[in-house]
C-alpha positions in Angstrom: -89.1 44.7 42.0 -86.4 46.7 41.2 -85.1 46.9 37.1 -82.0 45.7 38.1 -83.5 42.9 39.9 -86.3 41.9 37.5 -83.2 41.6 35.0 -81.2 39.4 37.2 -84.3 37.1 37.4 -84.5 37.2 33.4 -81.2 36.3 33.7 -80.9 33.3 36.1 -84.8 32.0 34.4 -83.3 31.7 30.8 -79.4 31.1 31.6 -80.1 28.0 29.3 -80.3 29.9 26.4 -76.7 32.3 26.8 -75.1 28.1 27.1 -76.8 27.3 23.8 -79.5 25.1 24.9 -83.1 25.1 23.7 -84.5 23.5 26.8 -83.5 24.3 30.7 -81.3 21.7 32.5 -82.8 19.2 34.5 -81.9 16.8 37.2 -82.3 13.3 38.2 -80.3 9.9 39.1 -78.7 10.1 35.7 -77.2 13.6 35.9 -73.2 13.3 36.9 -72.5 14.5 40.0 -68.6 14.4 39.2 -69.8 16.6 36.2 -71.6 18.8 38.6 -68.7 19.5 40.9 -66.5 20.0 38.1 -69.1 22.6 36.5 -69.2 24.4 40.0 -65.5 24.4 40.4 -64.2 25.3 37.1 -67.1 28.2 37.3 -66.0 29.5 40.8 -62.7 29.6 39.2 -63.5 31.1 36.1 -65.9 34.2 37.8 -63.6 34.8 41.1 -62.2 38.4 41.1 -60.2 39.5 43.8 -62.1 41.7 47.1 -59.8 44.2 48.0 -58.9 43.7 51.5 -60.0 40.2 51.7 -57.5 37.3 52.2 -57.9 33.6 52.1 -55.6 31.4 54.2 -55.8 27.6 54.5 -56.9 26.9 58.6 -54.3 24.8 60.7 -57.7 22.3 61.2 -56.8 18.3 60.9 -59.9 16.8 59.8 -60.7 18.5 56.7 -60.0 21.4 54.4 -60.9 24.6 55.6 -59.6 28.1 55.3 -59.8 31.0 57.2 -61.6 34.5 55.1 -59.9 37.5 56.5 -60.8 41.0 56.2 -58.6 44.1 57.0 -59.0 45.5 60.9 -61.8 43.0 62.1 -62.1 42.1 66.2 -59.8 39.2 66.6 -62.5 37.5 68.7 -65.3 37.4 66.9 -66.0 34.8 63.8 -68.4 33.1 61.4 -68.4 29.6 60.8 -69.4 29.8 57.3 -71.8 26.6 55.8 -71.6 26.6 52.2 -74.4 25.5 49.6 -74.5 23.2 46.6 -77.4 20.9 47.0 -75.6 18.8 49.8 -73.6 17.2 46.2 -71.4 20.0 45.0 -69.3 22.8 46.9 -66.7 23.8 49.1 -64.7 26.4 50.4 -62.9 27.7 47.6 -66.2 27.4 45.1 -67.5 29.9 47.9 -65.0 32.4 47.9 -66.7 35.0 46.5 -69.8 34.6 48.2 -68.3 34.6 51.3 -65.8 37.1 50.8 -68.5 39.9 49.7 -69.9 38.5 53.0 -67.3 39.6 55.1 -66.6 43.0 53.7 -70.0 43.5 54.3 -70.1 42.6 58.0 -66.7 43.3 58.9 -65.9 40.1 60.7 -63.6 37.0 59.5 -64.9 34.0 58.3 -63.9 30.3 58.7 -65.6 28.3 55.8 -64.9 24.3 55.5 -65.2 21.4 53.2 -68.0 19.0 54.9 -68.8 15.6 53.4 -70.8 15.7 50.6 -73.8 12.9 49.5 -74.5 10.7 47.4 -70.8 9.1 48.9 -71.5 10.9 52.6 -75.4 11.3 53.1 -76.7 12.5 56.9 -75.7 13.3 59.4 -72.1 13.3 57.9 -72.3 16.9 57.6 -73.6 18.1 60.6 -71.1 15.7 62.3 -68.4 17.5 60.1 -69.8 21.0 60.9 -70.1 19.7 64.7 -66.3 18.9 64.9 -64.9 21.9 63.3 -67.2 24.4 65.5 -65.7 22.3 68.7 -62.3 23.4 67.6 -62.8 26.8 66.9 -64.1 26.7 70.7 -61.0 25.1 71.6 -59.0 27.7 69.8 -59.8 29.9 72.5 -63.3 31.3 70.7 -66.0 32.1 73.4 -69.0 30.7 71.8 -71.1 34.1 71.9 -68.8 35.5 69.4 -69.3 33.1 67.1 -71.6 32.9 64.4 -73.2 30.1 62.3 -73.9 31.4 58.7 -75.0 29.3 55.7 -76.9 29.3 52.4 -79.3 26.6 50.9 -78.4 23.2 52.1 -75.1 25.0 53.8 -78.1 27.1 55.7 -79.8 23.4 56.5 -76.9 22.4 57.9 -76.2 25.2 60.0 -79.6 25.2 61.7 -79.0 20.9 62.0 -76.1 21.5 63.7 -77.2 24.0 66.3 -79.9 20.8 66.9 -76.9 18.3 67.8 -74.5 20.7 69.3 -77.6 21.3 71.9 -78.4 17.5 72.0 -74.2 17.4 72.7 -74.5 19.5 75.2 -71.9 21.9 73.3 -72.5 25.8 74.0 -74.0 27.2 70.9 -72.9 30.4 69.3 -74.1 33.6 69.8 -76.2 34.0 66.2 -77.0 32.4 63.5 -78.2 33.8 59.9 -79.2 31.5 57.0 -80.0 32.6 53.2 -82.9 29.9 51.9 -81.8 27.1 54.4 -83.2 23.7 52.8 -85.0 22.0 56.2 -87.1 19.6 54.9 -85.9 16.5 53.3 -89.4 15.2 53.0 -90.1 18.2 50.6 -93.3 18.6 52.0 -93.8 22.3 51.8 -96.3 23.7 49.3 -94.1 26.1 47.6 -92.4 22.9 46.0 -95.3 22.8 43.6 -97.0 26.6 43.7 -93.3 28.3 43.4 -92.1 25.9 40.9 -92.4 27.8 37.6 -91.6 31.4 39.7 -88.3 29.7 40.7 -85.8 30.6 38.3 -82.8 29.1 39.8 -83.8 25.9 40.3 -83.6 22.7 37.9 -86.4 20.9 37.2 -85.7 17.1 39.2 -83.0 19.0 41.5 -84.5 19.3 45.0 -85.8 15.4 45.0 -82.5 14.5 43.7 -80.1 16.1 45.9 -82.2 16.1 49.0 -82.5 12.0 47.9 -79.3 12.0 47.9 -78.6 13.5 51.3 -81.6 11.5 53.2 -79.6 8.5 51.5 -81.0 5.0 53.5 -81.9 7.4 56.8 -85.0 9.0 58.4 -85.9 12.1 56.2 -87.7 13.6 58.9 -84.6 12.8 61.5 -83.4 16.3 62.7 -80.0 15.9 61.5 -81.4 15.9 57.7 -84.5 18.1 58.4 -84.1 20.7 61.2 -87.7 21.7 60.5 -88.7 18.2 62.3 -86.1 19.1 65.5 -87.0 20.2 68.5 -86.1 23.9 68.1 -86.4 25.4 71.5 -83.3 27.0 73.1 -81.5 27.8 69.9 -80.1 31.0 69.8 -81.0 34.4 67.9 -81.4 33.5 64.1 -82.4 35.7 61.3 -84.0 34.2 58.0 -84.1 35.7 54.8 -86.0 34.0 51.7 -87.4 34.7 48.2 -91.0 34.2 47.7 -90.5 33.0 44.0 -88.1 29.9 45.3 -89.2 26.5 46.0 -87.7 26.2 49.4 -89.3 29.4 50.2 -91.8 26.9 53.0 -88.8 25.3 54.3 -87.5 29.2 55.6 -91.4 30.4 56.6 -92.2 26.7 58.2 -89.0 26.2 60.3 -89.3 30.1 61.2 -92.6 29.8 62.2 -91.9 26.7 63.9 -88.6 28.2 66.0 -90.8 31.3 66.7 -93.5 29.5 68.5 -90.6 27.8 70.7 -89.6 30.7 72.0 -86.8 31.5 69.6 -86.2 34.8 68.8 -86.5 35.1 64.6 -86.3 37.8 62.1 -87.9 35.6 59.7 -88.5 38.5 55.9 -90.0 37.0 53.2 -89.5 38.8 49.8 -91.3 39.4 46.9 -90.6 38.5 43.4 -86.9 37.6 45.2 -85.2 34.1 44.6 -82.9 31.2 45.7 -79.8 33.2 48.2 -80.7 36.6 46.3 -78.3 38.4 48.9 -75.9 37.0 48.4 -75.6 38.9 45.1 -75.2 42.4 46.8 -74.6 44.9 45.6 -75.5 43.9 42.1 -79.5 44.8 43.0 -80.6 47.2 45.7 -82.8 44.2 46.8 -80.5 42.0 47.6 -77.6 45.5 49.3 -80.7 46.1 51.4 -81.2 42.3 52.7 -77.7 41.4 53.3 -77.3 44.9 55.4 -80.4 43.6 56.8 -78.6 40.3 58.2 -75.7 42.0 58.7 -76.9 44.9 61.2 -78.7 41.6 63.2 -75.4 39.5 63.6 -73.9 42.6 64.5 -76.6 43.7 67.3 -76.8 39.9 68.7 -72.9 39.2 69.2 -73.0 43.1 70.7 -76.3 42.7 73.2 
């Protein structure tokens, strides 16, 4: 690991201590999820800077919020449906601005990011059925689904690879890619790395992952495809590319459902990296780690939507 990255890890593990707390936060049915969102807004706001280049314009969509991230001379017919993270409780477009803005300077093509329903108030499949509506617009808009692609981090990444699942159970034509940072997939949080990755991870709260993913599995089936791709039938999904930190909790929910999506024939670029954690490439280019991943997803979107 990289200085610059073992520094950023330092950072994120003991971020406790630059808020003036003694003890790291943790999570459960008592924490305020009003609070939360607030927290997540007011620091989106407070941390945006600018990208040159990049523009943010509200979408003409009806159903929900949703705003179009535009980047100087990209195709006109090419786009990413961008799924934002948050836990499945906090988020939306505008908390993602940075993130996804970096994104698309990066890769060159515009970006369509939305404000799905979250849980406690909206639990499964009210997402994917969000996600499902807006992507069935943006074929209506004249889109030819093989230029589109799904992108997402953490839950956003969950919900990405869910809603492939119904937009194949709906008999919708699925986009040409799909590329997911740490995609949560398993509401059942059965993978190992909950409990062997939990004191590596130093992103995530103690109490967070039961709480939110709780929250999102509300009264359903946990294991119901909609919540947890990992349990879906994955054949026939198109060209995905995973990328995951090996010092995260989730870390089995990227290796299991790639693993899983491989043996169905799906073609994966599942990478696995050391010492890494929770979305690290999203950060580029404040680590080389995290430049060479996200060029890493990028050069894949752009080879699938050009094959």
């Amino acid at each position: 690991m990289t200085t610059k990255a073992k520094m950023m890890h330092y950072t994120l593990k003991y971020r406790h201590l630059l808020k003036g707390k003694l003890r790291p936060e943790e999570i459960d049915h008592n924490t305020s999820i009003e609070k939360l969102r607030r927290d997540c807004d007011e620091s989106a706001t407070r941390f945006f800077k600018p990208i040159p280049g990049i523009s943010f314009i509200p979408s003409d969509y009806p159903g929900f919020y949703a705003e179009w991230v535009e980047i100087e001379n990209a195709p006109d017919e090419k786009v990413v449906l961008y799924f934002h993270g948050g836990g499945f409780v906090m988020g939306n477009a505008r908390s993602h601005r940075n993130i996804v803005g970096n994104f698309v300077k990066y890769l060159g093509i515009k970006a369509l990011v939305f404000d799905y329903r979250l849980a406690p108030e909206h639990p499964a499949p009210a997402a994917v059925n969000d996600a499902a509506a807006i992507y069935s617009w943006l074929l209506e808009q004249g889109y030819q689904a093989e230029n589109i692609v799904f992108a997402g981090d953490s839950a956003g990444g969950g919900i990405a690879l869910a809603t492939l699942l119904k937009c194949k159970d709906d008999k919708i034509p699925l986009p040409g890619t799909c590329a997911v940072f740490s995609p949560c997939t398993d509401m059942t949080i059965s993978g190992e790395s909950h409990i062997t990755r939990a004191k590596a991870d130093p992103c995530t709260p103690k109490g967070a992952n039961e709480t939110y993913l709780g929250y999102y599995a509300g009264n359903g089936d946990p294991k119901h495809p909609y919540a947890s791709p990992l349990f879906g039938d994955l054949s026939g999904l198109p060209p995905t590319i995973i990328q995951v930190g090996d010092n995260e909790t989730l870390r089995d929910d990227s290796t299991r459902f790639g693993e899983k999506a491989k043996a169905a024939g799906v073609d994966v670029q599942l990478k696995v990296w050391k010492g890494m954690f929770h979305c690290f490439p999203l950060l580029a280019p404040l680590f080389p780690e995290a430049t060479v991943a996200l060029e890493e997803v990028c050069q894949f979107i752009r080879k699938k939507l050009n094959d």
